[in-house]
C-alpha positions as CSV (number, residue, x, y, z in Angstrom):
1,X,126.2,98.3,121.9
2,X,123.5,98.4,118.9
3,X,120.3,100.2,120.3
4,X,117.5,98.0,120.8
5,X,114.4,97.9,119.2
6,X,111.3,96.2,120.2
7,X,109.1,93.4,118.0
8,X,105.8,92.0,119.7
9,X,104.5,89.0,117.5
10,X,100.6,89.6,117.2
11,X,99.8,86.5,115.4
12,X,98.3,84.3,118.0
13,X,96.1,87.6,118.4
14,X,95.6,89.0,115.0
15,X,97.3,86.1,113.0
16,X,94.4,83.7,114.1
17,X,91.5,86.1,114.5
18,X,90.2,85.3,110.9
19,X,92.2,81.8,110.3
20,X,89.8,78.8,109.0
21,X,91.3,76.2,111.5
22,X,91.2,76.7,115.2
23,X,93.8,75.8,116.8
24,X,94.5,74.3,120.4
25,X,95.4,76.1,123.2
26,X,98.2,73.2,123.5
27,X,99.7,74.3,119.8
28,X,98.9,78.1,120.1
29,X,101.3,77.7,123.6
30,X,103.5,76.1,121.6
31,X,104.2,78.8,119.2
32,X,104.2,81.2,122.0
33,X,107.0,79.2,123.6
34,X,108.4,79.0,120.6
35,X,108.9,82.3,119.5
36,X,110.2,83.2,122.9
37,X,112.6,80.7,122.6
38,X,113.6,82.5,118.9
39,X,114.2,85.8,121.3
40,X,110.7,87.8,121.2
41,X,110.1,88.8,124.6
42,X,106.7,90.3,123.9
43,X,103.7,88.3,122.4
44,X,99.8,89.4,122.3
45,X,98.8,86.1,123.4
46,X,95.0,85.7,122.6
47,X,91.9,88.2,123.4
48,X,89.0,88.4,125.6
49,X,86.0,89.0,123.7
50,X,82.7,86.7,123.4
51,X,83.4,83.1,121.5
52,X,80.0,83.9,119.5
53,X,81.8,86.6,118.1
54,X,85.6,84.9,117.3
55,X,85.6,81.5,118.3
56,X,89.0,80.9,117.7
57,X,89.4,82.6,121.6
58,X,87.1,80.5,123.7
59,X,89.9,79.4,125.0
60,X,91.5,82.4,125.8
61,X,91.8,82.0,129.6
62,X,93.9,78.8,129.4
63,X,95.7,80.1,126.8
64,X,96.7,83.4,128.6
65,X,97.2,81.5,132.4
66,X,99.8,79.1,130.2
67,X,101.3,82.1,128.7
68,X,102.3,83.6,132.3
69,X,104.4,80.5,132.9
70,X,106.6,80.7,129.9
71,X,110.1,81.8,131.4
72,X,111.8,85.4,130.0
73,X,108.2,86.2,128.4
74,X,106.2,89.4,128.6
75,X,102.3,88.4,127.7
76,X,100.1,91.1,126.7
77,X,96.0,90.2,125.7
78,X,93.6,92.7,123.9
79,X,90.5,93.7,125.7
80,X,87.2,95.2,123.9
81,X,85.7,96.4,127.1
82,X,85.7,96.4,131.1
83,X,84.5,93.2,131.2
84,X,87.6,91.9,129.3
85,X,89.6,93.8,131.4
86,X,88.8,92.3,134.7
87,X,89.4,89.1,133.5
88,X,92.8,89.8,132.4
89,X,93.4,92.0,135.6
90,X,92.3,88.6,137.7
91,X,94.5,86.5,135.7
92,X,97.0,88.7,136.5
93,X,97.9,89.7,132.9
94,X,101.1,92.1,133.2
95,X,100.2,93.6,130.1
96,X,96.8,94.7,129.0
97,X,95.5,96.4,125.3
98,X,92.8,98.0,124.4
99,X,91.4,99.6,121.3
100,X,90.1,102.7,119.7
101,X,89.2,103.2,116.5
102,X,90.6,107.1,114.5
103,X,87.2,106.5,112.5
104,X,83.8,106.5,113.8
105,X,82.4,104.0,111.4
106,X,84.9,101.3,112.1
107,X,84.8,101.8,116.1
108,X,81.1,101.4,115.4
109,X,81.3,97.8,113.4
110,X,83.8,97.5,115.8
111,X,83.2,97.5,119.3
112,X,79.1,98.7,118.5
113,X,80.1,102.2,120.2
114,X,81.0,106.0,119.5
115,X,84.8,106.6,120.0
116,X,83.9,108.9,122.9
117,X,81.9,105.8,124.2
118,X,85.1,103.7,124.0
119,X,87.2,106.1,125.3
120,X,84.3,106.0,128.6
121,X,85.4,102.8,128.9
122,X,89.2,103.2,128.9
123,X,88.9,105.2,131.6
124,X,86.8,103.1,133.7
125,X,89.2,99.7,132.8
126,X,92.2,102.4,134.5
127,X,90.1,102.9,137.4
128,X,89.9,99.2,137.5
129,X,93.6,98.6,137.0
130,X,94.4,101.3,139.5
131,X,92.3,99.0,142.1
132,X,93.5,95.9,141.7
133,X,95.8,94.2,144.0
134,X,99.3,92.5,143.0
135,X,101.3,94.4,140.3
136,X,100.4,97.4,138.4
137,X,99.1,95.7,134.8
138,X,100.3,98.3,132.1
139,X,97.9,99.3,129.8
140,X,98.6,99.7,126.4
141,X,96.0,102.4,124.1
142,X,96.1,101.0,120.6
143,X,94.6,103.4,117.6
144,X,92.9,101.3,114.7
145,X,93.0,103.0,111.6
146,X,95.1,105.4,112.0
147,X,95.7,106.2,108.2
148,X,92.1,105.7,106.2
149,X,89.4,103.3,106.4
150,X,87.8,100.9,104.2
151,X,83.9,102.1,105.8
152,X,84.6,105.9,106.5
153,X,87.8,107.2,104.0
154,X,89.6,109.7,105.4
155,X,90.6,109.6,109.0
156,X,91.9,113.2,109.9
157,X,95.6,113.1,111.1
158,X,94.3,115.7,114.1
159,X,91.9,113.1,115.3
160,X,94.7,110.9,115.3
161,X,96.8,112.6,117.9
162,X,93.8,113.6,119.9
163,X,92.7,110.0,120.4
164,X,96.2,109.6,121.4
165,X,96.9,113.0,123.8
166,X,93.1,111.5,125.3
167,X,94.5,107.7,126.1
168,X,97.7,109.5,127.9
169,X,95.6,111.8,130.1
170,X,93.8,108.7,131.0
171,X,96.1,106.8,131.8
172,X,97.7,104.9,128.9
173,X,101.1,103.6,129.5
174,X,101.7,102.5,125.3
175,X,100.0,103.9,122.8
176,X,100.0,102.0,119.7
177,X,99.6,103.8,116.2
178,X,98.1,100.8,113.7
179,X,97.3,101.0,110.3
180,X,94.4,98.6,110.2
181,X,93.9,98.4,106.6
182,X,96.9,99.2,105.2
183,X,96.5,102.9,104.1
184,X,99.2,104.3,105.6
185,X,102.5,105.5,103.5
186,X,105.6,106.9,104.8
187,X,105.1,110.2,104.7
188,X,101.8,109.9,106.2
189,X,103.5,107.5,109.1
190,X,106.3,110.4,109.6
191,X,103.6,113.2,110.4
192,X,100.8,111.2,112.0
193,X,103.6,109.8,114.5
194,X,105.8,112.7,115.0
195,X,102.7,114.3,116.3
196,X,101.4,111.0,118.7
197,X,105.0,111.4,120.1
198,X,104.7,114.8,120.9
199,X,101.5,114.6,122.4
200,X,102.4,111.7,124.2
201,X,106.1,111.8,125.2
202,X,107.9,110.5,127.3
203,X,105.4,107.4,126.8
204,X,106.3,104.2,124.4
205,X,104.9,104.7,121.0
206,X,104.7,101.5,118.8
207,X,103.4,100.7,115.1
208,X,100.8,98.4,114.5
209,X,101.1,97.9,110.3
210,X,99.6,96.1,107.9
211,X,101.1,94.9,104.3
212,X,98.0,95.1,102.6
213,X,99.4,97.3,99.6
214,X,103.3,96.7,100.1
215,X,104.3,99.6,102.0
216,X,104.5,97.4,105.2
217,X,108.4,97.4,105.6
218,X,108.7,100.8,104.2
219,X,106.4,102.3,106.6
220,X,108.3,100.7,109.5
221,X,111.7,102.5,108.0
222,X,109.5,105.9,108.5
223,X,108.4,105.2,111.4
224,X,112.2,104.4,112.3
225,X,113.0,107.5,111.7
226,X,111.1,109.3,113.7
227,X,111.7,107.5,116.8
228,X,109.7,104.6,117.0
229,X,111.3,101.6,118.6
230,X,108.8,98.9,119.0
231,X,107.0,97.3,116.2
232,X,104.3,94.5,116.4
233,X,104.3,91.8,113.6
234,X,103.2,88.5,112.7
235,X,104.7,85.2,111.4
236,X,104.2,84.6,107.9
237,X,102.3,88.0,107.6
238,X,98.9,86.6,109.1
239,X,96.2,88.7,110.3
240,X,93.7,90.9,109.5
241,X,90.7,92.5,110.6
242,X,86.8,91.1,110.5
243,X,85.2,94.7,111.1
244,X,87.6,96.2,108.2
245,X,86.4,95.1,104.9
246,X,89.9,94.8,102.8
247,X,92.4,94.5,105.6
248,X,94.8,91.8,105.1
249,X,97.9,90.5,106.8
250,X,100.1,92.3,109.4
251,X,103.5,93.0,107.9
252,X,105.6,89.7,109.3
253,X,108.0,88.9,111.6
254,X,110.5,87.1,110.2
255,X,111.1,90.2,107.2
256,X,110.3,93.2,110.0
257,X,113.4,91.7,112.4
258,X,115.7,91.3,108.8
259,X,114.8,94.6,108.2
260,X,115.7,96.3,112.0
261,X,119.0,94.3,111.7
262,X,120.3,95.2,108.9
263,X,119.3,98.9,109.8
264,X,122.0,98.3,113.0
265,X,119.2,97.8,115.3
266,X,119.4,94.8,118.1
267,X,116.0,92.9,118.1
268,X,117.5,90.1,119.9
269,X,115.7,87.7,117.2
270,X,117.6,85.0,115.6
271,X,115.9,84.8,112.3
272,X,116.8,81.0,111.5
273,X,115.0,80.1,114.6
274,X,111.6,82.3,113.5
275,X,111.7,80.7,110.2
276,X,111.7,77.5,111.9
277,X,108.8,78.3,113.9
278,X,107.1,80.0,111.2
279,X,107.5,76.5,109.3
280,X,105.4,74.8,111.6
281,X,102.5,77.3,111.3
282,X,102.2,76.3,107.8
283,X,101.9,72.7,108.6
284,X,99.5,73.9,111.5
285,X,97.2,76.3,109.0
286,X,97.2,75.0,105.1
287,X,94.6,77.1,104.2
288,X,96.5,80.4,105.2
289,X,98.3,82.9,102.7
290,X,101.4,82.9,104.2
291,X,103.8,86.1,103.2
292,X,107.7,87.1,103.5
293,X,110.7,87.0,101.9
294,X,113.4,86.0,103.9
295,X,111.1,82.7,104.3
296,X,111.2,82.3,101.0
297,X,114.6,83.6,99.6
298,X,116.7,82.6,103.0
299,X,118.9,85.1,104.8
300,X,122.4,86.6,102.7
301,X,125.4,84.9,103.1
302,X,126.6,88.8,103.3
303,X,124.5,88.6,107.0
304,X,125.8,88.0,110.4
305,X,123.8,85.8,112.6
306,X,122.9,87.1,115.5
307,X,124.7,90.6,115.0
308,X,122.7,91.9,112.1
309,X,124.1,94.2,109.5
310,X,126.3,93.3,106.1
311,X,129.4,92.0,106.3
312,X,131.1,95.0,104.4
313,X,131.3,95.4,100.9
């Protein structure tokens, strides 16, 4: 048995969050269905913040009640606040994120408050969690900018894994290490996560990056090797960030699952099916840039469907 490793496709979330068309909640369930169907069990469906600010999720209610009835499908929504929060924890959203920003001037642009303001609030949405009835929502503590900034510079690794020691000792489930701008390099990735793990353990620690300066796929090989099992990505590379001047799409999904297979990982995706699926975003959003390279050069003939890994040579 391969060990498995874990993709969460962002791009109904962060894919759409700066895209030129909006789309229906009718297509964005679509691709939802459809990339569970491909074998992604985890999807950030949509987010709850105000539609004055990202109209693309005025919607985001019907989007995230459809998303519960997709069979074999683990929803998560991002949050920017309590307020979020209780919406999600009504809807019964099983999975729940929430975001704090390594840099003070980006949490500012942001979310309009101090990390230590936002962190406030963390604990107040796990009071909230803790209170509701039905099933414990998990709550996943995501760290923006992690490696640099486009507004402040230098993020300080320390910070880093003190935002993330912080999130665990209130009561974060996930933490979530994402390079927001796409700063981070491996050996950056090896240190800064090594020491989220260890402040964090025995809590899931995923990687949130970006392939803004083409060190996407080699920062998830780092972060590989330090432990990290769970990775979130977007088809076709979309995404990006309207409070990060410069940060462009999330390394993609179809080339991030390519990349864990051949490494002898399971993802459980079957890559001619993502393709497909990524095909129809590009009918669905002409004006995006669309990234990858198994899109575009197809998979080896040197590849085994569905078991990953070379055939030998």
């Amino acid at each position: 048995m391969r060990e498995q490793v874990y993709i969460r496709e962002v791009g109904p979330r962060d894919g759409l969050q700066m895209a030129k068309i909006i789309l229906s909640a009718e297509k964005k369930l679509e691709w939802c269905k459809a990339v569970a169907a491909a074998g992604i069990r985890e999807i950030e469906v949509t987010s709850f913040v105000p539609p004055a600010v990202l109209p693309q999720f005025a919607d985001a209610a019907e989007v995230a009640r459809g998303a519960l009835l997709i069979g074999d499908l683990r929803p998560s929504v991002l949050v920017p606040n309590l307020k979020g929060a209780e919406i999600a924890l009504a809807l019964g959203m099983p999975v729940i994120a929430y975001v704090v920003s390594a840099s003070e001037a980006h949490n500012l642009a942001n979310v309009r408050r101090s990390t230590q303001e936002s962190l406030a609030d963390f604990a107040r949405i796990v009071a909230a969690r803790d209170a509701a009835p039905g099933p414990r929502a998990i709550l996943v503590g995501c760290i923006a900018t992690a490696f640099g900034c486009t507004i402040q510079g230098i993020v300080s690794e320390r910070r880093v894994s003190e935002i993330a020691e912080r999130y665990a000792e209130i009561g974060a489930d996930e933490i979530v290490v994402a390079d927001t701008v796409g700063y981070g390099d491996p050996g950056a990735v090896r240190r800064v996560v090594k020491s989220v793990i260890a402040a964090t353990s025995p809590r899931r620690i995923a990687c949130h990056f970006h392939d803004t300066r083409g060190l996407g796929l080699a920062n998830v090989t780092a972060a590989v090797d330090v432990g990290v099992r769970a990775f979130d990505a977007s088809l076709g590379g979309l995404g990006g960030c309207p409070f990060a001047p410069g940060a462009t799409g999330n390394i993609d999904t179809e080339d991030t699952a390519f990349l864990l297979e051949q490494l002898g990982f399971d993802t459980g995706v079957d890559l001619n099916a993502i393709v497909a699926v990524r095909r129809r975003l590009e009918e669905w959003l002409p004006q995006e840039q669309f990234s990858g390279a198994i899109a575009r050069a197809g998979l080896p003939k040197t590849y085994r469907v569905g078991r990953g890994g070379s055939s030998g040579g």
